[in-house]
C-alpha positions as CSV (number, residue, x, y, z in Angstrom):
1,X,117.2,119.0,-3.8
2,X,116.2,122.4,-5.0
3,X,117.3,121.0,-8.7
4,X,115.1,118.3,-8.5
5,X,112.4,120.2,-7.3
6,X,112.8,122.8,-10.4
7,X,112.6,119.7,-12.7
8,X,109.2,118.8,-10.7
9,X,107.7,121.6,-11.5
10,X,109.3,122.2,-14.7
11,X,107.8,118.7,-15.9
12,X,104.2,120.2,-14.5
13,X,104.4,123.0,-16.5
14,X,105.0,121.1,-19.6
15,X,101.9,118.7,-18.8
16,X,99.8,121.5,-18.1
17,X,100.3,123.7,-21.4
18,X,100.0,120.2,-23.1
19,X,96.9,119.3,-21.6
20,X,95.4,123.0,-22.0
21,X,96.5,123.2,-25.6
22,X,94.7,120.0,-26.4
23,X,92.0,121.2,-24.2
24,X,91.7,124.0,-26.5
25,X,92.1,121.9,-29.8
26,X,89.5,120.1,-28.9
27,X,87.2,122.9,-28.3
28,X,88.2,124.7,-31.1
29,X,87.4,121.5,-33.3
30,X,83.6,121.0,-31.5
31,X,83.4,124.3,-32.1
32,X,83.9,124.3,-35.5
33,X,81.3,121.1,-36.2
34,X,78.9,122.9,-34.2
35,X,79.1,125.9,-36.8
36,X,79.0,123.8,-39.7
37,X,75.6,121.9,-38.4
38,X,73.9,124.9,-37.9
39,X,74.3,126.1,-41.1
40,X,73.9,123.0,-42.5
41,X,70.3,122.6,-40.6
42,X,69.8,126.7,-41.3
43,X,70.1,125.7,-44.8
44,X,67.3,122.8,-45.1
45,X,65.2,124.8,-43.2
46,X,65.2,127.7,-45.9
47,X,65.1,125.2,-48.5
48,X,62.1,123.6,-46.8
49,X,60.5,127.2,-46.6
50,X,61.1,128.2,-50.0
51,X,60.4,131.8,-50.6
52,X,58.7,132.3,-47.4
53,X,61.0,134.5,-45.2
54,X,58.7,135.2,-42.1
55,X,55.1,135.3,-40.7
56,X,53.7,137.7,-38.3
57,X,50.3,136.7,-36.2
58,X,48.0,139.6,-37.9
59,X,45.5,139.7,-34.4
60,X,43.4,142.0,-36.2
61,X,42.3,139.4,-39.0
62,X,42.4,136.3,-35.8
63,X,40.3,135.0,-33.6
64,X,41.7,133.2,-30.4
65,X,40.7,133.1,-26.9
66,X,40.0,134.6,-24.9
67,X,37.5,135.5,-28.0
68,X,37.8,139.5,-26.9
69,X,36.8,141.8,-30.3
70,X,34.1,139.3,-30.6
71,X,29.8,140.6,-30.2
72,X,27.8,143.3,-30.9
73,X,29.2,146.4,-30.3
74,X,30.7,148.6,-31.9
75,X,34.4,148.0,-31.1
76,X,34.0,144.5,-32.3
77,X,36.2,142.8,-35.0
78,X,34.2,140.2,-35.3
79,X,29.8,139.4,-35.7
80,X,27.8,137.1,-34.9
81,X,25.1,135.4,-36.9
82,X,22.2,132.7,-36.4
83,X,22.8,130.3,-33.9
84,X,26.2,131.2,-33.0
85,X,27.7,131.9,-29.8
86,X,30.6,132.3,-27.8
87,X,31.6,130.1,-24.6
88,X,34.9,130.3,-22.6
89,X,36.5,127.5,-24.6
90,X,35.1,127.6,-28.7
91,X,33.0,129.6,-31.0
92,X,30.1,127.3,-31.6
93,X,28.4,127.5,-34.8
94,X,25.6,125.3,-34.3
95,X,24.7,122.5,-32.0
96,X,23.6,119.3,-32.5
97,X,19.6,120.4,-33.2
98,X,18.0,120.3,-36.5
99,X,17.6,123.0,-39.0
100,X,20.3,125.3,-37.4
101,X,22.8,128.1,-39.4
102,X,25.2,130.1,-37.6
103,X,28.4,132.4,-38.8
104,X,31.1,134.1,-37.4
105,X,32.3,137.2,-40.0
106,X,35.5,139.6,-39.4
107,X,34.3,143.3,-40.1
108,X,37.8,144.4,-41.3
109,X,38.8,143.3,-45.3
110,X,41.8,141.2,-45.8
111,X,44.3,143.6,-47.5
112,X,47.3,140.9,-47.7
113,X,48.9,140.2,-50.4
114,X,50.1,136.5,-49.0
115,X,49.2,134.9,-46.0
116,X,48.5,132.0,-44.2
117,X,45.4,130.9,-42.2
118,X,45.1,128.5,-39.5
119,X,42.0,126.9,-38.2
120,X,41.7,124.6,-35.5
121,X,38.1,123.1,-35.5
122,X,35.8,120.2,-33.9
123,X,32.9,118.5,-35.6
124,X,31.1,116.5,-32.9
125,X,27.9,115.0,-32.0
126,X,25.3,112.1,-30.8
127,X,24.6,110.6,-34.7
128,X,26.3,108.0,-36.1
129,X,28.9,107.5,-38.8
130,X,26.7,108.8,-42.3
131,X,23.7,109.8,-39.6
132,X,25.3,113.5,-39.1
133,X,25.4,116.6,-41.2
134,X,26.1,118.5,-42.8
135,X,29.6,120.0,-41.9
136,X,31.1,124.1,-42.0
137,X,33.0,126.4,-43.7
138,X,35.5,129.1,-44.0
139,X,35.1,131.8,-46.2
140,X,37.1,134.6,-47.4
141,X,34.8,136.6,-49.3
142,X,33.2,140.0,-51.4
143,X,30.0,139.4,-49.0
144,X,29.6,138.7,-45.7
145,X,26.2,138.3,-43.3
146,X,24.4,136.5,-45.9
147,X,22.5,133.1,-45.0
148,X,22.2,130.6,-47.5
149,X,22.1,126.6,-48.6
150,X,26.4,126.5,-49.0
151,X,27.1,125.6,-45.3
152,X,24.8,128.1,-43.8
153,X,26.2,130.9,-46.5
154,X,24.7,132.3,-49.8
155,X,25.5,130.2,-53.2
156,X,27.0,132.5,-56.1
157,X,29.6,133.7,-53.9
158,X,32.8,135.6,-55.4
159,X,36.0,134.2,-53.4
160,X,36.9,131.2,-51.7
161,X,35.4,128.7,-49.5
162,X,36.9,125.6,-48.1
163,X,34.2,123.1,-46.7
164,X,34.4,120.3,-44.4
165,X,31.5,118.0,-45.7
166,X,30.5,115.7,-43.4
167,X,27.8,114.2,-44.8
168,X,27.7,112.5,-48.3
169,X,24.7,113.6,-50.3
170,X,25.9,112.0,-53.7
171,X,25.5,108.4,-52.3
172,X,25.6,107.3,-55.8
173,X,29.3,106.9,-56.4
174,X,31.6,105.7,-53.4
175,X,35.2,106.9,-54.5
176,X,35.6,109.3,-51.5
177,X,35.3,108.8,-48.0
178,X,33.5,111.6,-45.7
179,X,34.2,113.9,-43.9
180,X,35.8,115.5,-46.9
181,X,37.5,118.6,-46.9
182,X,37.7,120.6,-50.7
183,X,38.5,123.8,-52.4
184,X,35.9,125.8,-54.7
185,X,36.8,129.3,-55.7
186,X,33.4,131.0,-56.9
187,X,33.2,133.9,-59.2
188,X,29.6,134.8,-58.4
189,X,28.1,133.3,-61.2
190,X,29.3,129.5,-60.3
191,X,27.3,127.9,-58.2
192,X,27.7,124.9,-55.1
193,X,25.8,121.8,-56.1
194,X,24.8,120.5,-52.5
195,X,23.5,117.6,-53.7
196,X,26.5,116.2,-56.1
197,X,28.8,117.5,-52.8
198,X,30.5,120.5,-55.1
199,X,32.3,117.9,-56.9
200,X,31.4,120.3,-60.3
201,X,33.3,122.9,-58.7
202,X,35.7,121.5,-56.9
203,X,39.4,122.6,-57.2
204,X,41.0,120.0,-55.0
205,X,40.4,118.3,-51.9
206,X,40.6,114.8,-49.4
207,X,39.6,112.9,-46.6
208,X,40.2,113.7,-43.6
209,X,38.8,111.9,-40.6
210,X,37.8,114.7,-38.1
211,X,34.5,114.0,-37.2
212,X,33.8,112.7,-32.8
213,X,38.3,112.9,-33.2
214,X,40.3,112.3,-30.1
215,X,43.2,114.2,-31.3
216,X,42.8,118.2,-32.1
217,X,42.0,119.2,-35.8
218,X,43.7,121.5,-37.5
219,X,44.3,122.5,-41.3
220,X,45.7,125.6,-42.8
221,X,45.8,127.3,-46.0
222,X,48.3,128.9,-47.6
223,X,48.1,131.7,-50.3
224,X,51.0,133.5,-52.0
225,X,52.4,134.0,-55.6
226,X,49.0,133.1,-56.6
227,X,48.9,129.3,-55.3
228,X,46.8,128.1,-53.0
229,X,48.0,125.4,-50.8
230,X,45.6,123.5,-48.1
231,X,47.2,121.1,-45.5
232,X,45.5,119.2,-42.7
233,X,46.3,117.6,-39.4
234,X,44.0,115.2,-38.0
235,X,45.1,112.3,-36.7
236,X,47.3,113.5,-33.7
237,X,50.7,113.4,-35.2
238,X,51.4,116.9,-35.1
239,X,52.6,117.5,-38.6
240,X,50.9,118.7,-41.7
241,X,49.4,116.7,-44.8
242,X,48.9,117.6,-48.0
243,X,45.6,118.0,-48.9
244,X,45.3,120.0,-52.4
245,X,48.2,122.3,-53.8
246,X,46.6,124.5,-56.8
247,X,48.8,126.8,-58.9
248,X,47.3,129.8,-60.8
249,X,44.7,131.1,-58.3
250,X,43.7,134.8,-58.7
251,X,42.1,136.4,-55.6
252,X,41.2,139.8,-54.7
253,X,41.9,142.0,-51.5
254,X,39.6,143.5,-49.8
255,X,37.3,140.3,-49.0
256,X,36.0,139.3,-45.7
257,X,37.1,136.2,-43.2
258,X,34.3,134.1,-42.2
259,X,33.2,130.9,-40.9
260,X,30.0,129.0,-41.2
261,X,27.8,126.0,-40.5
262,X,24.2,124.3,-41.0
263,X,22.2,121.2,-39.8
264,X,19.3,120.1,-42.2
265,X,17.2,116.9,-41.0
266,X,20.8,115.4,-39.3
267,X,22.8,117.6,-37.4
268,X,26.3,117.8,-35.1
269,X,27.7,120.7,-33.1
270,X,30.4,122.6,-34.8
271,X,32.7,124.6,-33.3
272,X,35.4,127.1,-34.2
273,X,38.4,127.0,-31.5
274,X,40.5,129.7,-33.2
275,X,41.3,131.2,-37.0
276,X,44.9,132.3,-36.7
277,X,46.0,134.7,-40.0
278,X,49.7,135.2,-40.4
279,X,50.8,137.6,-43.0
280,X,53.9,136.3,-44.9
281,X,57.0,138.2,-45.8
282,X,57.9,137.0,-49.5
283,X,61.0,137.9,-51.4
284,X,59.4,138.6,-54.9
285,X,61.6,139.5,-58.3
286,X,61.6,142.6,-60.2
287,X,59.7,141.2,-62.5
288,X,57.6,139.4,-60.3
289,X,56.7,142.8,-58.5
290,X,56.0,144.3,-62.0
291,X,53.7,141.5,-63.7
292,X,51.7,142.3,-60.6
293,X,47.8,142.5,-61.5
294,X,44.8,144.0,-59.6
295,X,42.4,141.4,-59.7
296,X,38.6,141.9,-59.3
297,X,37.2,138.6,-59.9
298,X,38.4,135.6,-58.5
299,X,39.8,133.2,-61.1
300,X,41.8,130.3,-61.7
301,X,44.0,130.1,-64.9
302,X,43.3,127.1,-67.0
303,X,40.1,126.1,-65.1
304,X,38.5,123.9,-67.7
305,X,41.6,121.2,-65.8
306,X,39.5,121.2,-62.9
307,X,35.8,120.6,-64.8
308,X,34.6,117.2,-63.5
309,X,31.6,116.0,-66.2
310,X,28.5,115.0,-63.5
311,X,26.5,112.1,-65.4
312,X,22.7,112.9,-65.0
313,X,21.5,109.5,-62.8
314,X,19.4,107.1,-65.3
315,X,16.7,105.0,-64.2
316,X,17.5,102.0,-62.3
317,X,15.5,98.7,-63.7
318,X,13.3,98.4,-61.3
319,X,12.6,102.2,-61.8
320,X,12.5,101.3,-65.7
321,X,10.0,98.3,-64.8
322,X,7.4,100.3,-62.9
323,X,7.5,103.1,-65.5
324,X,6.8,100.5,-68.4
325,X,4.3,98.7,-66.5
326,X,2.4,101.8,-65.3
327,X,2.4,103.3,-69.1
328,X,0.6,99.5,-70.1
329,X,-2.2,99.7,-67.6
330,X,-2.5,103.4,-67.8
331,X,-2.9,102.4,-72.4
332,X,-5.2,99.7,-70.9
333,X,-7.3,101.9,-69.1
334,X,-7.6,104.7,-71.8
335,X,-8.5,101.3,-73.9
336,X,-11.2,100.2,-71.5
337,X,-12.7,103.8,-71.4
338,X,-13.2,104.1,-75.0
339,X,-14.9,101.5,-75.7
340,X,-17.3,101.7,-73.5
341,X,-17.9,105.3,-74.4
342,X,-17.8,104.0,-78.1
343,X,-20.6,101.2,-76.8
344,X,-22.7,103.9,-75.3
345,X,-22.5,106.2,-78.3
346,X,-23.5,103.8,-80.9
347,X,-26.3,102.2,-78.7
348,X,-27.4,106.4,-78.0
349,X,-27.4,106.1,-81.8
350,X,-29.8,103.4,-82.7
351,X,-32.2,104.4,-80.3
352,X,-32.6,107.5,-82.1
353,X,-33.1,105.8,-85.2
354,X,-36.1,103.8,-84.5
């Protein structure tokens, strides 16, 4: 009896330190698969990244709710300019009235080398599609406070603006849809043809389809290693979209954050929900750090690629009819005049002869 019982047990024992060593195996083995994804997934995602090691929320160059740093006084970060003002929810820029301009400037220079900006925006109004203007931007910039024709900002600026035009002005040529978000870099000299939409100065740009939007609007620009990248995120999917990528861009420190809008003869309210400035840690080479340059004015190298030739508009035929047919009557009249001037002359003449 007690030998059978010992087997009993003994048997146990054996199908226990089976079952645990399995049990262990199997661990062991998940274990190992788990390790192996998360480097495998650590790996895409620093591929993905490229150079770009981390980003830290710089508050100081942001603006975010509860919109605090944000007025007159003198402890502000941030002023207010024209028709702008501040509500519990948005930074509104102007509303949907006529002939408005309104700005919101940081009071502290941008000293960072690389960063990354990101808006989140709403253009909104009463008008219909192409019955709405004209649209805001955001600056970063050698002046700041200045009022002007370029989205409620002075033309001739030195640094970079990126517009969201809502409102097509060149109606001439249809190869672009509106709203239209671009890139112009100014170097104070260069200046924003409102009328042609920039398209002279334009360094890259595309649709994007934010205007009276259900979803939330969002783009964000990127600049490090002297590239400029601007992505947007507009139609609710929560992911970003290339919208221009340019290489070679040269921009000063020491320039000032802003954003900006007008309304002419149409107008929409535009609001700014928050600017959100990250400053990007960025593993740069030896010689990378030592081909370095203190730049001055901003620049982009090989900018005659981005030139766009702007035909001057001819005269349509009707317009080419009227002119001709004006110039005939006008040569008909002149006609008509002299000869009776002539008449009266010669008539004048033989009077005084007899």
């Amino acid at each position: 009896m007690v030998s059978s019982v010992a087997k009993s047990n003994l048997a146990r024992l054996r199908s226990f330190c089976f079952l645990n060593s399995v049990f262990h195996f199997r661990n062991l083995r998940e274990l190992t698969w788990l390790l192996i994804t998360i480097c495998y997934l650590t790996s895409q995602s620093q591929a993905d990244d490229g150079d770009f090691m981390e980003e830290f929320l710089k508050r100081e160059y942001s603006l975010v709710k509860p919109y605090r740093g944000l007025g007159f006084s003198s402890s502000s970060q941030w002023d207010l300019m024209g028709t702008a003002m501040v509500t519990p929810d948005h930074v509104r820029l102007t509303p949907d009235l006529q002939s408005r301009q309104g700005a919101v400037w940081s009071r502290i220079p941008l000293l960072l080398q690389d960063w990354e900006l990101r808006v989140q925006f709403k253009v909104h109004g009463q008008g219909k599609k192409n019955l709405n203007g004209d649209g805001l931007a955001i600056w970063l910039t050698r002046d700041r406070m200045k009022n002007g024709p370029v989205f409620g900002n002075m033309n001739h600026f030195s640094g970079l603006g990126i517009f969201v035009d809502t409102y097509p002005n060149d109606d001439k040529t249809h190869d672009r849809t509106f709203p239209y978000i671009s890139v112009m870099l100014g170097n104070g000299t260069l200046s924003y043809d409102h009328d042609r939409d920039g398209r002279s100065t334009e360094l890259g740009g595309c649709t994007a389809m934010a205007r009276n939007s259900v979803y939330d609007n969002f783009f964000l620009v990127r600049y490090s290693k002297n590239r400029l990248t601007l992505m947007v995120d507009v139609d609710g999917k929560q992911e970003w979209r290339e919208c221009a990528d340019i290489t070679g861009v040269r921009l000063p420190t020491g320039y000032f954050l802003g954003a900006s809008s007008a309304t002419g003869d149409l107008s929409d309210n535009h609001d700014i929900i928050s600017m959100k400035l990250y400053e990007l840690t960025v593993e740069r080479t030896p010689q990378e750090a030592e081909e370095g340059e203190v730049v001055t004015i901003p620049r982009v190298d090989n900018m005659e690629q981005f030139q766009v030739e702007v035909e001057e508009e001819g005269m349509s035929g009707v317009q080419l009819f009227f002119t001709l047919l004006f110039t005939v009557m006008g040569l008909v009249v002149l006609g008509v005049v002299g000869l009776i001037v002539y008449g009266r002359w010669k008539e004048n003449k033989r009077k005084r002869f007899y």
